[in-house]
VEXMAR-572538 format. One record per residue (C-alpha): residue number from 0; x, z, y. Coordinates in steps of 0.001 Angstrom, whole numbers, plus 500000, padded with zeros to 6 digits. Each point is the difference from the previous one (the first is absolute). Example, Ala and Ser with C-alpha at 12.3 -4.5 7.8 and 13.67 -1.06 7.14 Angstrom:
# residues 2
<pt n="0" east="512300" up="507800" north="495500"/>
<pt n="1" east="501370" up="499340" north="503440"/>
//
This chain:
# residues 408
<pt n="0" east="874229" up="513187" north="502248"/>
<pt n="1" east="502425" up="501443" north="497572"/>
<pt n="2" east="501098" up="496512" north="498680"/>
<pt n="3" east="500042" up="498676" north="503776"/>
<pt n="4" east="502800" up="503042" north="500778"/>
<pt n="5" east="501650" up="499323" north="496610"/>
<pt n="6" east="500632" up="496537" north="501133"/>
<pt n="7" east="501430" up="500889" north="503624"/>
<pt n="8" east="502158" up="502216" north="498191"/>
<pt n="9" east="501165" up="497562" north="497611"/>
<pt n="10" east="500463" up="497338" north="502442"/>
<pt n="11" east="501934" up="502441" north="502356"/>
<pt n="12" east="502267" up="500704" north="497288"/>
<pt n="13" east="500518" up="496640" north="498990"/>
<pt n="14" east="500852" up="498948" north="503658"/>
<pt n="15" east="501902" up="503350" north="499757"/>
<pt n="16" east="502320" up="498893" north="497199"/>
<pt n="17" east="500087" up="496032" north="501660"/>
<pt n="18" east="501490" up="501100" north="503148"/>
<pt n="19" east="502672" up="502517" north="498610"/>
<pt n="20" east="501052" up="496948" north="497701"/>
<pt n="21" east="500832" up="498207" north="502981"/>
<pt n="22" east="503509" up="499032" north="501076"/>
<pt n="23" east="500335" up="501081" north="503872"/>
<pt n="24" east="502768" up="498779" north="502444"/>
<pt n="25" east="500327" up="503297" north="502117"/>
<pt n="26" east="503091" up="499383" north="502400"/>
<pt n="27" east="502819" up="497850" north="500661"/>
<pt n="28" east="503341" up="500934" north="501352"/>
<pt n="29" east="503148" up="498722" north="500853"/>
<pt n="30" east="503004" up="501615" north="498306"/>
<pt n="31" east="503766" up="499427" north="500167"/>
<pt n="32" east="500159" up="495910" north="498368"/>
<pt n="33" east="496785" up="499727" north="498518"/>
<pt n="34" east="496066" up="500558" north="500538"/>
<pt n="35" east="498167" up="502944" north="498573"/>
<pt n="36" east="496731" up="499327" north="498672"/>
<pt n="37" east="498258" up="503218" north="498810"/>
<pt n="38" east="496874" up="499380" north="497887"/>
<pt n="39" east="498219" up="502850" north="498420"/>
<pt n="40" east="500691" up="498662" north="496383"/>
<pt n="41" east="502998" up="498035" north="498827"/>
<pt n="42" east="499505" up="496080" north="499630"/>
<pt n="43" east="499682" up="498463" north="497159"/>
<pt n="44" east="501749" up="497215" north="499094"/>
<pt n="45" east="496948" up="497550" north="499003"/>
<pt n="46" east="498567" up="500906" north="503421"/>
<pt n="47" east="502966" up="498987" north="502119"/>
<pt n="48" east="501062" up="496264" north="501132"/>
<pt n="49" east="502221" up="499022" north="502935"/>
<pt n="50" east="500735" up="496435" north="501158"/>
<pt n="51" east="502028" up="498428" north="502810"/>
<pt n="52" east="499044" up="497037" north="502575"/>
<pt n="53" east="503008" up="498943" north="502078"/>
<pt n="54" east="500204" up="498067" north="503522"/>
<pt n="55" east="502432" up="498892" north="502322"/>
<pt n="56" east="498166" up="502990" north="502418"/>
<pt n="57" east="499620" up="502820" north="497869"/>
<pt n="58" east="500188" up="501204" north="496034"/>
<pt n="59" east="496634" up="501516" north="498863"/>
<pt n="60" east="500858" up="502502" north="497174"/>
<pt n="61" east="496246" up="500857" north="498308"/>
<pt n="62" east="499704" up="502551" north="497363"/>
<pt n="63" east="496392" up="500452" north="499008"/>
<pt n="64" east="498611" up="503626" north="498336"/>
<pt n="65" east="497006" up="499170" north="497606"/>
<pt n="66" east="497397" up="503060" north="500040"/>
<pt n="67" east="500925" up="501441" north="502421"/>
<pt n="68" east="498621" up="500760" north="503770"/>
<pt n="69" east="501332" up="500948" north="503168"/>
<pt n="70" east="499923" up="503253" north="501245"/>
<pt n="71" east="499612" up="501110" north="503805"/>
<pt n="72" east="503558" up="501078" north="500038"/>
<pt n="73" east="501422" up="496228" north="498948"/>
<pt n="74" east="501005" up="498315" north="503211"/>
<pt n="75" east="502062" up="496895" north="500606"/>
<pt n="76" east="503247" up="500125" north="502149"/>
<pt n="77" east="501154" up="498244" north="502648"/>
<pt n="78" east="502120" up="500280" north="502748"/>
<pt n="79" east="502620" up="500007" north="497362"/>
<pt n="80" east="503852" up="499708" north="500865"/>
<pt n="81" east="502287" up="497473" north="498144"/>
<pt n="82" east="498980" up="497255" north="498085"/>
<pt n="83" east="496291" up="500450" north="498518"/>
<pt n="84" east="497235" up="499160" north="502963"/>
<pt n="85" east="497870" up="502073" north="497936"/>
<pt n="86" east="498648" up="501822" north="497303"/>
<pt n="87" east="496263" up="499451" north="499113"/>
<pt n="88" east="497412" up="501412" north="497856"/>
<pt n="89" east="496032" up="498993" north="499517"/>
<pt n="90" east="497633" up="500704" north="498055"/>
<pt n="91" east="500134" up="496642" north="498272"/>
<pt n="92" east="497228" up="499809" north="498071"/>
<pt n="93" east="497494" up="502454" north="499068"/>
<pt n="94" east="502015" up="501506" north="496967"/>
<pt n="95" east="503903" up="498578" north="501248"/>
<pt n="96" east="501998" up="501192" north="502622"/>
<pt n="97" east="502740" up="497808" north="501572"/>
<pt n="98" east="503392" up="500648" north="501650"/>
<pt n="99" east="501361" up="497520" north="501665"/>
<pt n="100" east="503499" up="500172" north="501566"/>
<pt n="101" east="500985" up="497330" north="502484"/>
<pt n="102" east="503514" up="499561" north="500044"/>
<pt n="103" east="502084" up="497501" north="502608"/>
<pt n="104" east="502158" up="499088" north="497677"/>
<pt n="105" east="499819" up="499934" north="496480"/>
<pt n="106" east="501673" up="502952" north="497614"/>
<pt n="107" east="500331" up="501595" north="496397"/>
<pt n="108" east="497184" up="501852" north="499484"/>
<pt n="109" east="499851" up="503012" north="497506"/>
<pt n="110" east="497309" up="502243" north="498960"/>
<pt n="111" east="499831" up="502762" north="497479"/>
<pt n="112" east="497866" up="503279" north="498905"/>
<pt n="113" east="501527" up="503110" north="499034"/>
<pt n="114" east="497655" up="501673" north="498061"/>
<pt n="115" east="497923" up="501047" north="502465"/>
<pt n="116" east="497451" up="498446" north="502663"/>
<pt n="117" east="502182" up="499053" north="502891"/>
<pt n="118" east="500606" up="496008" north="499301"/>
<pt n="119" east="503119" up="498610" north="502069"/>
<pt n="120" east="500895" up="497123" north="501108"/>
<pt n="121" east="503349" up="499067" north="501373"/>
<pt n="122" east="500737" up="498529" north="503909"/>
<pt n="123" east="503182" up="499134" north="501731"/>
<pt n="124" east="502510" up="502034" north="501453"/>
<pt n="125" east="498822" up="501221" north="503658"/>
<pt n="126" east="496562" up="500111" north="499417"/>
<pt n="127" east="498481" up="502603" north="502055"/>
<pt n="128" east="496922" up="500743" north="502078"/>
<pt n="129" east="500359" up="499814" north="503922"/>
<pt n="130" east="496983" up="502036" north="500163"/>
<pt n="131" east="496740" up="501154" north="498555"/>
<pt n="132" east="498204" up="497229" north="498655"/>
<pt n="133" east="496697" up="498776" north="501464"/>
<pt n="134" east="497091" up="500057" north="498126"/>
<pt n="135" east="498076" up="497152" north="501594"/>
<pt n="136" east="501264" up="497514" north="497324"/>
<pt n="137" east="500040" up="502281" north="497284"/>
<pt n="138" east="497575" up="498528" north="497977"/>
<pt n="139" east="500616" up="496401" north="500904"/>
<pt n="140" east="499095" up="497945" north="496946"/>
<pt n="141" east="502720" up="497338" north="498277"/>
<pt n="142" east="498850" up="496747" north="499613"/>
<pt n="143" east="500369" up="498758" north="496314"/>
<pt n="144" east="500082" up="496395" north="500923"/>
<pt n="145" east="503511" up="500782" north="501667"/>
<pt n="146" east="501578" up="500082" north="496791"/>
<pt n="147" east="501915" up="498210" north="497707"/>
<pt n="148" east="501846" up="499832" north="496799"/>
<pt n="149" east="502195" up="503063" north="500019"/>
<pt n="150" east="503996" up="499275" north="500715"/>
<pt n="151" east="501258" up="502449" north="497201"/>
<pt n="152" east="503577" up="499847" north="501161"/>
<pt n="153" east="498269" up="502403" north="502994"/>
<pt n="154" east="499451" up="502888" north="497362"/>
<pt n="155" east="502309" up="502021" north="498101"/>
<pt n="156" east="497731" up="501832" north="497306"/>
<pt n="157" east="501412" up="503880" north="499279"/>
<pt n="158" east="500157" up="500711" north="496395"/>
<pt n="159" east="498734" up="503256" north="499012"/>
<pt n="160" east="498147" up="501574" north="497124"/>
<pt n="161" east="496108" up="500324" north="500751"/>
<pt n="162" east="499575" up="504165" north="499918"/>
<pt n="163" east="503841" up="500563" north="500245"/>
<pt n="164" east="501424" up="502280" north="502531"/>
<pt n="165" east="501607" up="497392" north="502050"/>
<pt n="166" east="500407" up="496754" north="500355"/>
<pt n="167" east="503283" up="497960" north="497993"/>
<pt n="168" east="502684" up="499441" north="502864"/>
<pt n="169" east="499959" up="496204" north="497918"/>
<pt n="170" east="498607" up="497112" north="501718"/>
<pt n="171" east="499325" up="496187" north="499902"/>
<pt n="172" east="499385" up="496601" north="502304"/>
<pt n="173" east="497865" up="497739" north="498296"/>
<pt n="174" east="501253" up="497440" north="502142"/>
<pt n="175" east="498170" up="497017" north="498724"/>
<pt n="176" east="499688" up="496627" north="501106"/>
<pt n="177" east="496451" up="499242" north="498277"/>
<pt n="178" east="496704" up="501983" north="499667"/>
<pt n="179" east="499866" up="500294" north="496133"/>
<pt n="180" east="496825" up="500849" north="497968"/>
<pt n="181" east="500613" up="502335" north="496791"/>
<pt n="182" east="497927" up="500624" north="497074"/>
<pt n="183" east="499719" up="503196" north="498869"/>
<pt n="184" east="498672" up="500272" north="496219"/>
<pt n="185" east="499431" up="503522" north="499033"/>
<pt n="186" east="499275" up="499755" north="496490"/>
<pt n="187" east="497039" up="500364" north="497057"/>
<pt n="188" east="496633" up="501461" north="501865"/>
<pt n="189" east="496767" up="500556" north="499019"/>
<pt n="190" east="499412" up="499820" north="496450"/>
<pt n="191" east="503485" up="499451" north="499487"/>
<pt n="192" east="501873" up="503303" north="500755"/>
<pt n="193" east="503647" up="498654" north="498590"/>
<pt n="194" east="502218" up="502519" north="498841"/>
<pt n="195" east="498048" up="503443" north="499331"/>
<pt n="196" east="501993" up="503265" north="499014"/>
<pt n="197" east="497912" up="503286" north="500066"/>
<pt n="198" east="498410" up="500056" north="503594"/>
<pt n="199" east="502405" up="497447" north="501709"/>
<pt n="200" east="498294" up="496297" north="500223"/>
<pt n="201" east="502689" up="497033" north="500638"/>
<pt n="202" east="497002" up="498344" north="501581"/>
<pt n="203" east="500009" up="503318" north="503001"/>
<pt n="204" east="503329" up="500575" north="500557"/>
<pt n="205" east="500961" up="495958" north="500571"/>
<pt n="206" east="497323" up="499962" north="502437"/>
<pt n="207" east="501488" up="502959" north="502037"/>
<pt n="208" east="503539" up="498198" north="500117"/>
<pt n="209" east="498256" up="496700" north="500504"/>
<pt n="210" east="498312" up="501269" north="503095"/>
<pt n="211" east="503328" up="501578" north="501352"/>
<pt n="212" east="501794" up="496648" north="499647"/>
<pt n="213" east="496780" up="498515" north="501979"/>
<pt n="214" east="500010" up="502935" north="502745"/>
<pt n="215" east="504050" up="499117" north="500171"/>
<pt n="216" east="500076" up="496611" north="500592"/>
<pt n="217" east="496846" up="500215" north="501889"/>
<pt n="218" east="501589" up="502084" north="502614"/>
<pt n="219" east="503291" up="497667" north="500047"/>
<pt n="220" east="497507" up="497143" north="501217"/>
<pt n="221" east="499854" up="497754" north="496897"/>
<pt n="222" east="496765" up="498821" north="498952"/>
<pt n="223" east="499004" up="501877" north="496584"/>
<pt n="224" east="497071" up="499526" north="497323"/>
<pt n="225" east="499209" up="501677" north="496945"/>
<pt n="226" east="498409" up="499060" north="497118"/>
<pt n="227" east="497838" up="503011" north="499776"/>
<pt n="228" east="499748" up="502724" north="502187"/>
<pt n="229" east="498049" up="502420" north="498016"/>
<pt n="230" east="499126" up="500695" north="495851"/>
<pt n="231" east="498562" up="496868" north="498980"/>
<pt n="232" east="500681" up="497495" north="497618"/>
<pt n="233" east="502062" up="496378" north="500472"/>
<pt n="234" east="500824" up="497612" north="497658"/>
<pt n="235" east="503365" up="499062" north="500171"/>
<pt n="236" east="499293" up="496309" north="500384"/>
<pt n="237" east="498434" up="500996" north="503212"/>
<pt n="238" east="502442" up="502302" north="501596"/>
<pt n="239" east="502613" up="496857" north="500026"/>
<pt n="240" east="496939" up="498059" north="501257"/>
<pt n="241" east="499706" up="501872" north="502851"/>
<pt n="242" east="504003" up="499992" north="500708"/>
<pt n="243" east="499525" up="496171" north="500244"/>
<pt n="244" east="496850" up="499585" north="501522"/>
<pt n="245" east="501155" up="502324" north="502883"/>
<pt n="246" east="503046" up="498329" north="500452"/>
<pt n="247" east="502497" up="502750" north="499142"/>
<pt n="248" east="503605" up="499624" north="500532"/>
<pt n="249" east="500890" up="503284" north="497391"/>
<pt n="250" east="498105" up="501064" north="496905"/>
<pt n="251" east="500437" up="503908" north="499303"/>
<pt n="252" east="498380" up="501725" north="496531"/>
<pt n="253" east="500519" up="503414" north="499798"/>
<pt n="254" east="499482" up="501750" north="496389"/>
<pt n="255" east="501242" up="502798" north="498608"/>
<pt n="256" east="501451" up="500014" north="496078"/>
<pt n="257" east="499802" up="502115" north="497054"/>
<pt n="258" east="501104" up="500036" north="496172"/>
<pt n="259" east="497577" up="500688" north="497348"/>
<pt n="260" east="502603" up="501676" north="497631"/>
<pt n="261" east="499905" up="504244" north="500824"/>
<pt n="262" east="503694" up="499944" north="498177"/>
<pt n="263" east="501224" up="497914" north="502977"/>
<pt n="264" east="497763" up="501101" north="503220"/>
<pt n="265" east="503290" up="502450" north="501097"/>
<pt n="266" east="502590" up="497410" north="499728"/>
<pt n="267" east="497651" up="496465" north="501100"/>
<pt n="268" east="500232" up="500346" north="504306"/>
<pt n="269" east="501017" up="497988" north="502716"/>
<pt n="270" east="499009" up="497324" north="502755"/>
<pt n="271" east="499410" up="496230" north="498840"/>
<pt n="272" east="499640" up="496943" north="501638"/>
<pt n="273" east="498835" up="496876" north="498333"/>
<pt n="274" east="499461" up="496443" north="501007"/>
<pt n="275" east="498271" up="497081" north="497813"/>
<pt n="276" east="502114" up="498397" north="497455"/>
<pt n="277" east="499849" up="499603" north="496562"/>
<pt n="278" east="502507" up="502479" north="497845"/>
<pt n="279" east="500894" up="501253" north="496634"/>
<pt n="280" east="500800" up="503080" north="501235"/>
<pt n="281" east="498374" up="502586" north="497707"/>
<pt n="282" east="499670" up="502959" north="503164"/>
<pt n="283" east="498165" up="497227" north="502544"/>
<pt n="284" east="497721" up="498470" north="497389"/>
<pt n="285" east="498884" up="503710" north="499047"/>
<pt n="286" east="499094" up="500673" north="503725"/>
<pt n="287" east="498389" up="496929" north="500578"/>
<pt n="288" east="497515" up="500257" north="497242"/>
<pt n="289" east="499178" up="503148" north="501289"/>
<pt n="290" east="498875" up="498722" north="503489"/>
<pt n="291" east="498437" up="496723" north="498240"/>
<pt n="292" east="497954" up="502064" north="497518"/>
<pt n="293" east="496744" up="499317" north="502304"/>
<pt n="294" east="500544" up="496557" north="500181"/>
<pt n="295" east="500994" up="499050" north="496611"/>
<pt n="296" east="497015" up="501607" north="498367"/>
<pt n="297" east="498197" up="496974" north="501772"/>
<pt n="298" east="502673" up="497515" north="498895"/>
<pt n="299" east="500479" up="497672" north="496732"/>
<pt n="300" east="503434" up="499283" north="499171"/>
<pt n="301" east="499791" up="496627" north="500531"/>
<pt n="302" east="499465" up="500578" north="503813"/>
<pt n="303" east="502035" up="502758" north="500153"/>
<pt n="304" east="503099" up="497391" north="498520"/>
<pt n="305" east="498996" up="497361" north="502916"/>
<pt n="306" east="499793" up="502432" north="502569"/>
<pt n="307" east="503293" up="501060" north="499356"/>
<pt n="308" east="501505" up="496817" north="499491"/>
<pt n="309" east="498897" up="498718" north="503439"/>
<pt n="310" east="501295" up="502559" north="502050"/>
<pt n="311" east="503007" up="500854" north="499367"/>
<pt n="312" east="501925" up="497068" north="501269"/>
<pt n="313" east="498386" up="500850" north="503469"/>
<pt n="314" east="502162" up="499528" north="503301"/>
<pt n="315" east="499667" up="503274" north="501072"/>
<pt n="316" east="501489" up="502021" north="497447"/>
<pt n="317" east="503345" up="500095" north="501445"/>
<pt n="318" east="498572" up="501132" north="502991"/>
<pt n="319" east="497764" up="502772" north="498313"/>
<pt n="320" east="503593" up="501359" north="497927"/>
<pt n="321" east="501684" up="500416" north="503479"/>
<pt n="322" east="497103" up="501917" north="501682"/>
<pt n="323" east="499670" up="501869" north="496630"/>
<pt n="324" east="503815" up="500918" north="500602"/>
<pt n="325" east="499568" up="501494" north="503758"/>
<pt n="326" east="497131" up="502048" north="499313"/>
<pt n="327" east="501612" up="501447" north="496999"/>
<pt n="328" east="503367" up="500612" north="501622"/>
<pt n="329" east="497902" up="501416" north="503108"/>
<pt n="330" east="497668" up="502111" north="498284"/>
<pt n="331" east="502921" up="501804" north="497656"/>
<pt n="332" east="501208" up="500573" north="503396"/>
<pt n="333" east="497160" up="501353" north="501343"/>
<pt n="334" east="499162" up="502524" north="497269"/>
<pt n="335" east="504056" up="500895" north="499728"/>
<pt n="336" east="500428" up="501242" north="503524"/>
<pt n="337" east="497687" up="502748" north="499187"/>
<pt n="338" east="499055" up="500362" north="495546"/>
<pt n="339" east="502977" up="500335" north="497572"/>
<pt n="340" east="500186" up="498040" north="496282"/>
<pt n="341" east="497810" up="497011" north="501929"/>
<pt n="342" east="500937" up="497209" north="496760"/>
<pt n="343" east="500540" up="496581" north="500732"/>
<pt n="344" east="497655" up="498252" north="497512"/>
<pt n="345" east="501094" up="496394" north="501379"/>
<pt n="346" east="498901" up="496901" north="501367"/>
<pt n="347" east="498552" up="497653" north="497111"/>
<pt n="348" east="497857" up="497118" north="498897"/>
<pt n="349" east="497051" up="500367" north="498249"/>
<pt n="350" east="496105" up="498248" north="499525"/>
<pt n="351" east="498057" up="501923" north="501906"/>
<pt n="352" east="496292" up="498268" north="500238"/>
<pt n="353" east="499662" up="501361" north="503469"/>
<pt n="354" east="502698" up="498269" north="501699"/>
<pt n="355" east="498747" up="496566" north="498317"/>
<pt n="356" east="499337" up="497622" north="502449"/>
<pt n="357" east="501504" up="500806" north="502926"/>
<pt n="358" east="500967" up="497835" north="502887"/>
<pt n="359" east="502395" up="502368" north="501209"/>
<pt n="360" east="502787" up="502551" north="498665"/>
<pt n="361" east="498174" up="502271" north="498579"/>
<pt n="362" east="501159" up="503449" north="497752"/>
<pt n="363" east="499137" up="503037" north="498643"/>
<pt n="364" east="501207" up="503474" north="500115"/>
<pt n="365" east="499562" up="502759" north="497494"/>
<pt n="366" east="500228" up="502660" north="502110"/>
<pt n="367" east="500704" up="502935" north="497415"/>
<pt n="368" east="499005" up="501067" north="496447"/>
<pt n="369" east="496893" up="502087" north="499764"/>
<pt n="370" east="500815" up="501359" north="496859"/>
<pt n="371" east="502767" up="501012" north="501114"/>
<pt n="372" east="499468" up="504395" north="501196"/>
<pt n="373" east="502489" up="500011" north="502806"/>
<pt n="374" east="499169" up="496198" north="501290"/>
<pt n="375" east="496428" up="500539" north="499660"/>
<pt n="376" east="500317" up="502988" north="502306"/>
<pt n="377" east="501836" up="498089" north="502234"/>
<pt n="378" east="497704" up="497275" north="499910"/>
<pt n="379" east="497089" up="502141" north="501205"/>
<pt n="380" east="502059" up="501501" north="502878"/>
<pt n="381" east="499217" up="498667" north="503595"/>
<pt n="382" east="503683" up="499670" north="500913"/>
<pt n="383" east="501286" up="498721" north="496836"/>
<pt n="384" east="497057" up="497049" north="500554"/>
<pt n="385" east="501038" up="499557" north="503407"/>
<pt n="386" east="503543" up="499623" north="499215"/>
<pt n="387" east="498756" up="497389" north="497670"/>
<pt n="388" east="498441" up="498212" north="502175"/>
<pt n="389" east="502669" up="500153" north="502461"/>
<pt n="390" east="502271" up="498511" north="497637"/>
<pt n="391" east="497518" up="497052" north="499362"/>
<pt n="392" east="499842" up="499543" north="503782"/>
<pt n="393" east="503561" up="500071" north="500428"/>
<pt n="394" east="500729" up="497389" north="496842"/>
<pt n="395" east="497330" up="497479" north="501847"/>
<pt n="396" east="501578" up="499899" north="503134"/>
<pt n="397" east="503596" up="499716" north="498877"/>
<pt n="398" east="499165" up="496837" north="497596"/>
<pt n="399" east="497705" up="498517" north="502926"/>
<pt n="400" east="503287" up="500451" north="502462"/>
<pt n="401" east="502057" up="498608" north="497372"/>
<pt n="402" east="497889" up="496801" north="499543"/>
<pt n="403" east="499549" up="499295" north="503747"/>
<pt n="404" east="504167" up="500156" north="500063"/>
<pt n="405" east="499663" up="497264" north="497613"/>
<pt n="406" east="497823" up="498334" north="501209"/>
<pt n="407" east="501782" up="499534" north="503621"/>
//
């Protein structure tokens, strides 16, 4: 009997804890410009998507909330005055709720979270409610089939850091012509933990910014992969592998750098971007080797001399310097706007092993140096990631708008 009521107890506490860990849609409102949705927690950025599906009738503007469940208070509006027909929410499936606005006419949509749980969401000037809103449709569910590839012109994404008091007044169009696919590389894993000085892991702290740029471009409608997700180990053969096999129009490999020599860990700092190419240059070779090491231990020198000799004469390295050059230029941008002494460490060739192979431009960006004190703080901060990441985002879209100029 005792272990019988230890059990309930356990279980009740369990289901206790389950519940309060659960993200609740309590309310919506309509405020001066924009939509108020107040959830009991603040959203977080992995759990957040919206998309767009366009007609000649009507503009469907989705934005879907991932753990999270509708309270009683959360009802849709209509009877809405100006352009939107209506504004929609559902519990969309058993762990996402849905908000759907249905717009006659399509518009720039922000939508931004200032540090607290009230998410908003832009609409057009004159938006207003007639009246109170019925309930009847309130829970009316949103067919999936309805939509399609997301028109990112539709969406202007807010820029602001994740935990900051507000959100940056800066904003973007992505204002694409194609749906592009991205690989994300976030480097080392598993066994191999990269970089290591005192506590801090290269192998954790590229997987934070990796999953930022992910979230980012996520939420900006582009289709995004990563090579790993979580701590475990790829080769670096197979993280190109899956670029190509996947189809992806942009490889991106996050690491993070660091200089053995304690005489020079004050003075070695700065952002780096590299691309494949051969080079004499001392500096590039250095880092290199250090993101090969796992890969060379593997590797006679008589493949290692064929593998570079057949790649570096590849179409795409042109391609891979200019992307290289935007995300640099955008991520010293990025970090500038809000960190002093931010060091340009330059755009350069060098052999990395992980970009060999690929079908498409493809670089890699040492995001800081670890052994650095004051970058290595920075490196573990939230916002200093997300400006990071921001910056990467940024970089990828300008080359992509730059290419389909060209290519018109």
């Amino acid at each position: 009997m005792a272990n019988r009521t230890i059990f309930i107890l356990l279980f009740i506490v369990i289901f206790s804890v389950s519940i309060e860990a659960k993200n609740i849609l309590k309310s919506i409102s309509l405020e001066s410009g924009k939509v108020a949705l107040h959830f009991k927690k603040e959203i977080r950025g992995k759990d957040f998507r919206a998309t767009a599906a366009k007609s000649k009738a009507v503009t469907k503007y989705v934005f879907d909330f991932k753990n999270c469940y509708l309270g009683g208070g959360a009802k849709s509006l209509y009877n809405l005055k100006g352009s939107l027909k209506s504004i929609r929410v559902a519990q969309y499936k058993k762990d996402t709720v849905r908000v759907v606005i249905d717009s006659k006419k399509s518009y720039n949509v922000k939508y931004y979270q200032k540090n607290s749980p009230t998410f908003y969401i832009t609409v057009p000037k004159g938006v207003s409610l007639i009246k109170k809103s019925s309930n009847k449709k309130s829970r009316e569910s949103v067919k999936k089939s309805n939509l399609k590839s997301s028109p990112k012109e539709l969406f202007n994404y807010v820029n602001g850091d994740e935990g900051s008091s507000s959100a940056s007044s800066e904003k973007y169009s992505v204002n694409l012509k194609h749906n592009y696919t991205i690989m994300v590389d976030a480097g080392h894993g598993g066994k191999d933990s990269g970089t290591c000085w005192g506590s801090e892991k290269e192998k954790k702290i590229v997987l934070a910014i990796a999953k930022r740029v992910y979230r980012k471009l996520r939420t900006l409608g582009f289709k995004v992969k990563m090579t790993r997700a979580r701590d475990h180990y790829i080769t670096l053969n197979g993280r190109i592998k899956r670029a190509n096999r996947d189809n992806a129009d942009l490889f991106i490999s996050i690491h993070a750098n660091a200089v053995s020599d304690k005489s020079r860990v004050n003075v070695a700092r700065g952002v780096e971007t590299y691309f494949l190419q051969n080079t004499r240059n001392a500096r590039a070779k250095r880092v290199a080797a250090k993101e090969n090491a796992a890969m060379l231990k593997s590797m006679d020198s008589t493949t290692k001399a064929v593998l570079i000799n057949t790649v570096f004469t590849g179409p795409k390295i042109q391609l891979s310097h200019r992307l290289g050059l935007d995300v640099q230029k955008e991520i010293l941008k990025s970090l500038r706007a809000r960190y002093k002494g931010v060091k340009d460490g330059g755009v350069r060739g060098a052999p990395f092993y992980v970009l060999v192979g690929a079908e498409m431009p493809a670089i890699l960006v040492e995001v800081g140096y670890l052994s650095n004190p004051k970058e290595r703080d920075r490196l573990r901060s939230a916002k200093y990631q997300n400006r990071l990441a921001e910056g990467i985002v940024r970089g990828v879209i300008n080359y992509l708008k730059n290419r389909e100029r060209e290519m018109e």
